[in-house]
N, C-alpha and C positions, 0 to 999 in steps of 0.2 A: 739382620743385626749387623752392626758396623765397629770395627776397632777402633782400640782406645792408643790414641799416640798423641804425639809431645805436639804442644801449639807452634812453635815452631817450625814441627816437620811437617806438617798437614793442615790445609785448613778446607777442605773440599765439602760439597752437599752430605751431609748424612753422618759429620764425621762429629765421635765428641772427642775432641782436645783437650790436655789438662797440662796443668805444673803442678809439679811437690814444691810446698813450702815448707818453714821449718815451722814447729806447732806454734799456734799462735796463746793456747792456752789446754789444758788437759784436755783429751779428749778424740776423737778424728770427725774432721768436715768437710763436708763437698760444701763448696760453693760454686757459680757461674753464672751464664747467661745463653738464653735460650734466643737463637737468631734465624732470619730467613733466612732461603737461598741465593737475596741478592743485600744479605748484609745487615738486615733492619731486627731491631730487637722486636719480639712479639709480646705483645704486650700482655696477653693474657694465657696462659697454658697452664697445663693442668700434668704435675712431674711427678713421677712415684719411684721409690728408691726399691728395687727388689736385691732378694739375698736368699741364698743357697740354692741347691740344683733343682730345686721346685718353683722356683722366683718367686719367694712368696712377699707380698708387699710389707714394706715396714714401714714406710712411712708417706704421705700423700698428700703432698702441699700445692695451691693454687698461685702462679704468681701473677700478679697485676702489672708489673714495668717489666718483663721479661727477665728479673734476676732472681736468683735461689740463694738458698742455704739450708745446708743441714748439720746437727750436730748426731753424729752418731755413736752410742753407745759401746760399740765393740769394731775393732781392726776389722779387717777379711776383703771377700771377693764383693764387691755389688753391680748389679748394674741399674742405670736410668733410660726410663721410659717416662716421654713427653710427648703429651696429646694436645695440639691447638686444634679451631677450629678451621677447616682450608686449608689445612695440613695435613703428611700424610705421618704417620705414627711414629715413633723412631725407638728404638730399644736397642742400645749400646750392646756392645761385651762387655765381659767383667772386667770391671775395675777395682785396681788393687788397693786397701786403703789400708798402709801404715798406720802403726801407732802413735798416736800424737801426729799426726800429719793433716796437715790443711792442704785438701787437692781444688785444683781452680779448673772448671772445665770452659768449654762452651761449646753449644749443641747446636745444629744446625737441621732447620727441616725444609726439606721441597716441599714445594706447593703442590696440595692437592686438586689436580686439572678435571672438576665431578663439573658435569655440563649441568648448569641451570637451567630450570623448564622457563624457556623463553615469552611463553603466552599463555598464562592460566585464565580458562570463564568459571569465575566466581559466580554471575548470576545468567540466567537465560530466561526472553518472555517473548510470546509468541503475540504481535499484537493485531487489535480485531481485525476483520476484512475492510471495515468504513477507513479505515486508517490507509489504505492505495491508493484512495480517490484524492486525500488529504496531500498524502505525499508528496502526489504528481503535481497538485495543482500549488504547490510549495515548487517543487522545480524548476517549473513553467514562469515563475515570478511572480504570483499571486501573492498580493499582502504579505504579512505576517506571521509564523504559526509561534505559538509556546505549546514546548512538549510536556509529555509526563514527566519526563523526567527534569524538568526546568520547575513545574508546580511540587513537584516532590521536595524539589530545594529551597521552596517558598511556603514550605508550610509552618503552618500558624497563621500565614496570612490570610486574609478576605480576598476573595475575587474580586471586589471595586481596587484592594489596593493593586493588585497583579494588573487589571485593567490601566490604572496609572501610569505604575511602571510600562508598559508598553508604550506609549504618548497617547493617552486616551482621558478626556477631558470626563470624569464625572459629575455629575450634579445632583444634589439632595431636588426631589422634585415633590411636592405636596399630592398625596391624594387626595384630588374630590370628595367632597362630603364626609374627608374622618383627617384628625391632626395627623396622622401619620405622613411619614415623608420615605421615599425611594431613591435609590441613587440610581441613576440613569446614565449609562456610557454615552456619551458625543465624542464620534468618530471624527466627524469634519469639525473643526475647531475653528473657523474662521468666524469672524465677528456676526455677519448676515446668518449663519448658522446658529449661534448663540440667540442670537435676537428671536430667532422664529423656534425656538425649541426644536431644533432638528438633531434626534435623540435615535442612536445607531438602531437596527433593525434587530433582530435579539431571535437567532436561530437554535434550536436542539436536535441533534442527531438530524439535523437538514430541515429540520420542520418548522415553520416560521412560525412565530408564537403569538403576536399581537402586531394588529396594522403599524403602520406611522406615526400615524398621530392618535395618542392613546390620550380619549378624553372620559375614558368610561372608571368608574374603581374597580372594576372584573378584570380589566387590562395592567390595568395600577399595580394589583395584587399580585396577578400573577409575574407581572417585571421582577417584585419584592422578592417572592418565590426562586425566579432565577438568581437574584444577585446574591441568595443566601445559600446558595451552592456551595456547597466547599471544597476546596481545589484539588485533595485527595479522594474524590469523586467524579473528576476529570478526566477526561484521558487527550485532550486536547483543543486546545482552545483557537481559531484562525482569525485576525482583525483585518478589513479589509475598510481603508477612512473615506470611501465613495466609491462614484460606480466607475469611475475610471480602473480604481482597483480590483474591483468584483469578479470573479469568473462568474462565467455563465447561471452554475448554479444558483447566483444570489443575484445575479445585475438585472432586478426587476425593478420598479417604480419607487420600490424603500429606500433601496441603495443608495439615492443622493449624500442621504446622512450616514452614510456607514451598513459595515455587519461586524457582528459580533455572530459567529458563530460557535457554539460549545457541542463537542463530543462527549458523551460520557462514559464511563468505566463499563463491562461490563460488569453486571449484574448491581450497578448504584441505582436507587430508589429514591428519588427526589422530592417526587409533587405527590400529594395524596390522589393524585386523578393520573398515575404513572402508567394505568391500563390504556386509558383515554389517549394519553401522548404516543403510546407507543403504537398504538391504531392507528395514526396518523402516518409514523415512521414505513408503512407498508405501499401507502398507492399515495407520494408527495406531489405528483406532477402529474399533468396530463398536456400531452405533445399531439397538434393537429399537424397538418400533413398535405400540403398540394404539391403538385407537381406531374412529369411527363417525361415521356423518354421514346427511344426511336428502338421498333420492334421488329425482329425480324425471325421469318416461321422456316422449319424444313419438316420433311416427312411428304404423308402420301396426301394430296389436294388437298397441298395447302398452301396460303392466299399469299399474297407480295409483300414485301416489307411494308408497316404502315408506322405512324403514329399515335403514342397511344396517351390520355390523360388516367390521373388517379386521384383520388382523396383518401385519406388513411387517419387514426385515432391511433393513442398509445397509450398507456398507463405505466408508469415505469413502478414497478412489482418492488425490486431489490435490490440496489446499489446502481449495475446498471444494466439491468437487465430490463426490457420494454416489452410485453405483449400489446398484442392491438390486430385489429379488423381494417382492411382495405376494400373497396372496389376499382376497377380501372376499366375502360373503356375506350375501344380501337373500333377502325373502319375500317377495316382491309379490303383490297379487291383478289375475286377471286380469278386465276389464268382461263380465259376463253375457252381454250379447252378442258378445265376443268371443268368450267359452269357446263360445258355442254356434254362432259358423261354422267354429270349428276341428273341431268335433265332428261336425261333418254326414256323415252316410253311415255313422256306425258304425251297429253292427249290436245296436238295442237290447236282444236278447236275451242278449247277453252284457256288454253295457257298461251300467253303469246311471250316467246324466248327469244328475243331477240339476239344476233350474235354480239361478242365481245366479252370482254371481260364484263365482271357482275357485282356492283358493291356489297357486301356481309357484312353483318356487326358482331362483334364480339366482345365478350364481357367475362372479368373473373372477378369475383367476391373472394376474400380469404382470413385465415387466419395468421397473422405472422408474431416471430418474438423475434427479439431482435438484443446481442450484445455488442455496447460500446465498450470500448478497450481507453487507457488511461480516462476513464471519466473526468470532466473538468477541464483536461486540457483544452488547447484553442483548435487544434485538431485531433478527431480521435476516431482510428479506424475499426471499423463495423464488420462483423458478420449478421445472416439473420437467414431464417428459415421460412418456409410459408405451407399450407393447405390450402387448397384449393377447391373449388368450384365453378366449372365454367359454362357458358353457354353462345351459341354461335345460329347465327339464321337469314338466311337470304328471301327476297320479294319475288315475285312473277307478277305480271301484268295478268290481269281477269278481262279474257274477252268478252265476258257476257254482264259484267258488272266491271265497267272501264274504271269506275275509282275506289274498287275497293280489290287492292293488290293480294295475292294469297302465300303468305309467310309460311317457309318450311324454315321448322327449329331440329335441333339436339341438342340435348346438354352432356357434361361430362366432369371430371375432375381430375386434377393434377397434384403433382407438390415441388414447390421449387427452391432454391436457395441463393444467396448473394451476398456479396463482400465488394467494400467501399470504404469512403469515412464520412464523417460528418465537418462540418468547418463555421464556425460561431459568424458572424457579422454583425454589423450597429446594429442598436435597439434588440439587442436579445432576439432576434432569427438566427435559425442554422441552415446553412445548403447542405446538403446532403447528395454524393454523387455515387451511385453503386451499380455492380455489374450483376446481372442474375441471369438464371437459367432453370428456364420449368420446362416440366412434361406433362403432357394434357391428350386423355384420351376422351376421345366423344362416342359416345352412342349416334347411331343411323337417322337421318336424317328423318321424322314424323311425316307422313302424309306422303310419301314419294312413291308413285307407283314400282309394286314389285320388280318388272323388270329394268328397275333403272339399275348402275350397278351399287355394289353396295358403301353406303359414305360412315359407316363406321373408320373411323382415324385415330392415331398417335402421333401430334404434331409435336415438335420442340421450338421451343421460343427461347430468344437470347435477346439481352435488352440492356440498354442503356439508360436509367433514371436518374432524370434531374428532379430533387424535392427543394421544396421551403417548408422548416419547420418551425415552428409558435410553441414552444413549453408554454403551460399556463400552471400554476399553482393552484392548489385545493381551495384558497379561500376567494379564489378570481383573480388574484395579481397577476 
């Protein structure tokens, strides 16, 4: 609480000040005004006049320009209490209120120093996985995206108009054999584009929906089908107005004319064949696979660094995730004197050994999966894993049958792993450059007399591969 002294004598934070005037009419009144601490009338506060030792309110007026008045019924002690908002409370001492006396005060409040919550999250959404491949390949400078939250603030509208608004040229286009008509996005807008009906490519959750040139009404229909989307069953839309623009994932054969590519909401239900589509959204691509790398062995007799080729298939399962089957295929030579402890105990009149080193073939089949990291982007680094299967076999010369050589095999299996990236190039190829490293143990070499020594092994390979790889899409593009 703060004392009651003369305006005059005091005019500090906190302080109510008054004068006695002489009565202005029967009765006693406060009057005043209620001010900040750096001088400013408050324009709004909320003032109550308390009276006797219980401070019991008597009267409770709001003011709107920071000024009061009261008329009050009987002389005595009262005091005032004034609540703004950002203010800190103020409740005087007793002030004395002559008879017939008109007292003029004025109030004064420090500001209340209450810290604001600086950053409230009103909403939070966690959105799908398809949406980091989108991201990246928005980073990286790919086309155009419109978000959710961009279709949210275009709602009421059609996705032909959203397509507009982006510079996307639609056209009513007639279907074959029934009056109805379709609006068809044209991405590349230039005249020789118009002329030849070059009408953007029309992808869903990555799944290309109808050729290029749609001369069928099955095709027709289903365009209709997508253009009648509605945009609060979007969750994101990518334009991309040729293949100059395209990532990878689109820059097939269609591209010239554009993509239109649509994400949808979880759990939105579009086409009445939405089972059909979304069987599609599981195995979109399939990625062949040549290439070679420089191979090199250690462990117990085992052969010299060689060169090795492969071929490999992929199925890309989920976002980007690849499983696939490989074979690869090396020639290594095995060291002179390895060929010659393997060889021990044959029976030289039928085996003819010559000395030296000894050429061996080797072969592994496998299983690999394989994860690319920022999918889309122009490069995008790889891990991947493998099983294995392998088999390894050297020739001897047959003394007594000169051209027919006698092959001793093993087989065996491994499992290896490796890390890389991949890197896009013209016409839709990727190189693909990766480090790996397997272990491969073999079974004893078949058919080798007992007392040779024994060619059971655990070799390790460490390798260097160079690939080209060909995505092909589900319908042959």
């Amino acid at each position: 609480m703060f004392p009651v002294t003369p305006i005059a004598a005091r005019r500090g934070v906190g302080v109510l000040a008054f004068s006695v005037l002489p009565a202005l009419a029967a009765g006693q009144t406060v009057r005043g005004k209620v001010m900040s601490d750096f001088g400013r009338a408050i324009e709004v506060a909320n003032i109550t006049v308390l009276a006797g030792a219980n401070s019991e309110a008597v009267v409770t007026r709001i003011s709107r320009d920071g000024t009061f008045l009261f008329d009050l019924a009987k002389p005595g002690n009262y005091r005032l209490r004034v609540e703004a908002l950002g203010y800190q409370t103020l409740t005087s001492d007793e002030l004395t209120l002559p008879v017939e006396t008109v007292v003029t005060v004025e109030l004064r409040l420090r500001v209340n120093a209450i810290a604001l919550e600086p950053l409230r999250i009103v909403a939070e959404r966690k959105e799908p996985g398809f949406m980091r491949d989108v991201r990246h390949r928005q980073r990286d400078g790919w086309g155009q995206l419109v978000t959710r939250e961009q279709l949210d603030e275009a709602r009421g509208s059609i996705l032909p108009e959203i397509l507009r608004s982006r510079g996307l040229r639609v056209e009513s286009v007639s279907i074959p054999g029934s009056s109805r008509t379709v609006p068809m996005p044209m991405a590349n807008r230039s005249a020789q584009a118009r002329r030849m009906g070059c009408y953007a490519a029309l992808y869903v959750n990555g799944a290309r929906q109808f050729p290029l040139t749609i001369d069928s009404e099955e095709g027709f229909s289903r365009a209709a089908e997508l253009m009648d989307i509605r945009p609060h069953e979007i969750e994101a839309i990518e334009i991309y107005k040729g293949r100059i623009e395209a990532p990878p994932e689109f820059a097939d054969s269609t591209s010239n004319c554009g993509v239109v590519a649509i994400w949808l909401r979880t759990g939105a239900e579009m086409f009445a064949d939405a089972e059909e589509l979304t069987g599609e959204l599981s195995t979109p691509r399939v990625t062949l696979s040549v290439g070679g790398g420089s191979l090199g062995f250690s462990g117990s007799q085992a052969p010299e660094r060689t060169v090795s080729v492969e071929a490999a298939i992929y199925w890309q399962t989920y976002q980007a995730l690849d499983l696939g089957l490989h074979v690869r295929y090396a020639t290594p030579q095995i060291p002179a004197q390895t060929a010659e402890s393997m060889t021990q105990g044959m029976d030289r009149e039928i085996y003819a050994v010559p000395p030296g080193t000894r050429p061996m073939k080797l072969w592994t089949a496998g299983f690999d999966s394989r994860l690319e990291f920022r999918s889309g982007a122009r490069v995008r680094p790889l891990v991947s894993a493998e099983l294995l299967v392998a088999g390894r076999s050297f020739a001897v010369d047959n003394r007594l049958i000169h051209d027919k050589p006698i092959e001793f095999s093993s087989l065996g299996w491994g499992i290896g792993a490796g890390a890389g990236a991949a890197f896009d190039v013209i016409n839709w190829f990727q190189l693909e450059a990766t480090v790996a490293h397997e272990r491969l143990s073999f079974s004893s070499f078949r058919a080798l007399d007992s007392s040779s020594l024994s060619t059971a092994v655990q070799w390790s390979a460490t390798s260097l591969r160079l690939r080209i790889n060909k995505p092909f899409w589900r319908d042959g593009t």
